[in-house]
N, C-alpha and C positions, 0 to 999 in steps of 0.2 A: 480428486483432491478436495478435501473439505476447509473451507473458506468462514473465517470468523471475521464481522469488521464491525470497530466498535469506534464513535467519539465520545474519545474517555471525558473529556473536560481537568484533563491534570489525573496521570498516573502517581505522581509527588503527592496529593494527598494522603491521608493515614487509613494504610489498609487496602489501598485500591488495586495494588498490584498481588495482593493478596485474594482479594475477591476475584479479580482477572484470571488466577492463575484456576481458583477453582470451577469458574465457569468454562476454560477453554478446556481444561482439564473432562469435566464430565460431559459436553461436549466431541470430546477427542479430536476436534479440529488439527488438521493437518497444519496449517497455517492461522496466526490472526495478526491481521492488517488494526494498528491502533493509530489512529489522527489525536490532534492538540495530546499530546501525552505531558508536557511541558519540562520533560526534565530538561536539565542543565551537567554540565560537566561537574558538578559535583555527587550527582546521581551516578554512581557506579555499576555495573552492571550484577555483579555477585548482590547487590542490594534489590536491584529491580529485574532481576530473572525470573525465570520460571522453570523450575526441574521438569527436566526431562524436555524441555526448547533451548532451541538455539536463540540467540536474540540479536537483531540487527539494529540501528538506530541511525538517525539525520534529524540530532537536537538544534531547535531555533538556532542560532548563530549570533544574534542580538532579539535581547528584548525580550519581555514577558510573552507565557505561553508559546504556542503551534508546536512543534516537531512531530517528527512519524518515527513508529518502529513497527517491526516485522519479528513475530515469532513463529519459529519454523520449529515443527515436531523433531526431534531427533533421530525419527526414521528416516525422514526427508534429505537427500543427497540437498546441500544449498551453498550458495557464496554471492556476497553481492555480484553484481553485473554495472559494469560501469558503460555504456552505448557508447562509442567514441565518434563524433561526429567532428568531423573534418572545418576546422572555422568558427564550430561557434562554440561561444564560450556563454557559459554555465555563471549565473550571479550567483552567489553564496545565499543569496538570502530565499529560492525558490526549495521547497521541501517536497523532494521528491527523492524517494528509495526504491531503487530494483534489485532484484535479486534473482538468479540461475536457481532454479529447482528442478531436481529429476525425480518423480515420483511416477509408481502405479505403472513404470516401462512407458514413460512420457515426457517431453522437455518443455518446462514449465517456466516462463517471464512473469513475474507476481511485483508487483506496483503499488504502492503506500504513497499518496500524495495527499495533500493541504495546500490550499489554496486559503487566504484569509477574505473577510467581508472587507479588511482597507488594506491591501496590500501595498508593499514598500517597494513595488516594481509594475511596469508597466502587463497592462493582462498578457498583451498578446504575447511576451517574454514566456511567460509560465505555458501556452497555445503551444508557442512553437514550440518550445522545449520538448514537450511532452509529445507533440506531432513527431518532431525527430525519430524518438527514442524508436517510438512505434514502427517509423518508415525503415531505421538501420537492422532491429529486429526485424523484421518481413526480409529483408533483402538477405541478410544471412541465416534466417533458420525458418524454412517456408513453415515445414510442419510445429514447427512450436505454438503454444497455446500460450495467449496473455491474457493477464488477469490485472484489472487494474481498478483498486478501490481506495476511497478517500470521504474528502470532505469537501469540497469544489466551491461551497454557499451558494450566491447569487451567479455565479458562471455560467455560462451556456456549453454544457459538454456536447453540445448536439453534432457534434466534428466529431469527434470520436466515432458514432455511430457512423454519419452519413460520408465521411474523408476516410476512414480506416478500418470499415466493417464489422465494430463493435456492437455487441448487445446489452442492451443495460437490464440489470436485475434492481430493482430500488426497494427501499423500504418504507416507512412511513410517510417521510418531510422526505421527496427524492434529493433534493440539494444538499441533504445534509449527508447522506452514507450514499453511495453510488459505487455499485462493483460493474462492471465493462470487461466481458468478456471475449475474445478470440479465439475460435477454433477451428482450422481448417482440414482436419484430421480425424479433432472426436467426436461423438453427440456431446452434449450439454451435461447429460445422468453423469459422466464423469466427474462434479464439482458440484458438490453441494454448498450451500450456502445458508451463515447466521447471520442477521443481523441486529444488533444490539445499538440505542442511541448512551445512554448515560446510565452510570449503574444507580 
């Protein structure tokens, strides 16, 4: 599966999901993972799609900018994935999107998160969360492969790696785009990887 991950800085500006669409496009990226996108429920999706993707979204809740979305190629079998974990409960305001993918005769967990530089909730909240997700996945689908990129800033992902056996792929500034991969099943060559900071 081919992996695009980009912090947009505002897909609401004029033309950016226009520009997005023709880079994932000549690309041919299976998936791309977009951080800060900043729409808002008046951003409709027939206005900010992309032919020939599916489009998934977890718009900020309150307040200027953050949210994530997830465009999935239309080959791609997909539907979000909600982890249900027994007890805890989930703050509205942590931006965090999974989604089911079966690609390539493989069962794919793919991960859109944002984390902010001042977040309106305690870190370890957005820690566990995401520890969860990862442990509920392991526990019911051994051979699935997760993938999980974002924008994390100053956070210390180093749990991911050393609590849950992830690998990180980074790009330039690692804080800023970080994909974390799992695979207990494939080699790596399965999942290629772009990463882009701001168009």
């Amino acid at each position: 599966m081919s992996v695009y991950l980009l912090n947009a800085t505002s897909l609401a500006k004029p033309n950016a999901v226009q520009l997005l669409a023709t880079e994932i496009s000549m690309a041919q990226c299976d998936c791309a993972l977009i951080t800060e996108t900043w729409f808002t429920k008046n951003h409709i999706d027939s206005v900010v799609g992309v032919s020939h993707y599916s489009l998934y979204r977890r718009d900020r809740q309150a307040g200027k900018g953050g949210g994530v979305c997830i465009y999935v190629s239309e080959r791609i079998n997909s539907s979000v994935f909600y982890p249900f974990i027994d007890g805890l409960v989930r703050p509205c305001q942590l931006e965090i999107l999974w989604l089911e993918c079966n690609a390539y005769g493989h069962q794919y967990f793919v991960c859109c998160c944002y984390h902010p530089p001042r977040p309106k909730y305690e870190v370890n909240v957005f820690v566990n969360s995401l520890a969860s997700d990862i442990d509920y996945i392991n526990r019911l689908y051994h051979d699935a492969i997760i993938i999980i990129g974002g924008d994390f800033n100053q956070l210390n992902t180093s749990f991911l790696e050393t609590d849950h056996g992830l690998f990180k792929w980074s790009p330039l500034r690692p804080t800023v785009a970080i994909l974390l991969i799992k695979s207990l099943s494939v080699v790596p060559m399965f999942i290629t990887v772009q990463f882009t900071e701001v168009f």
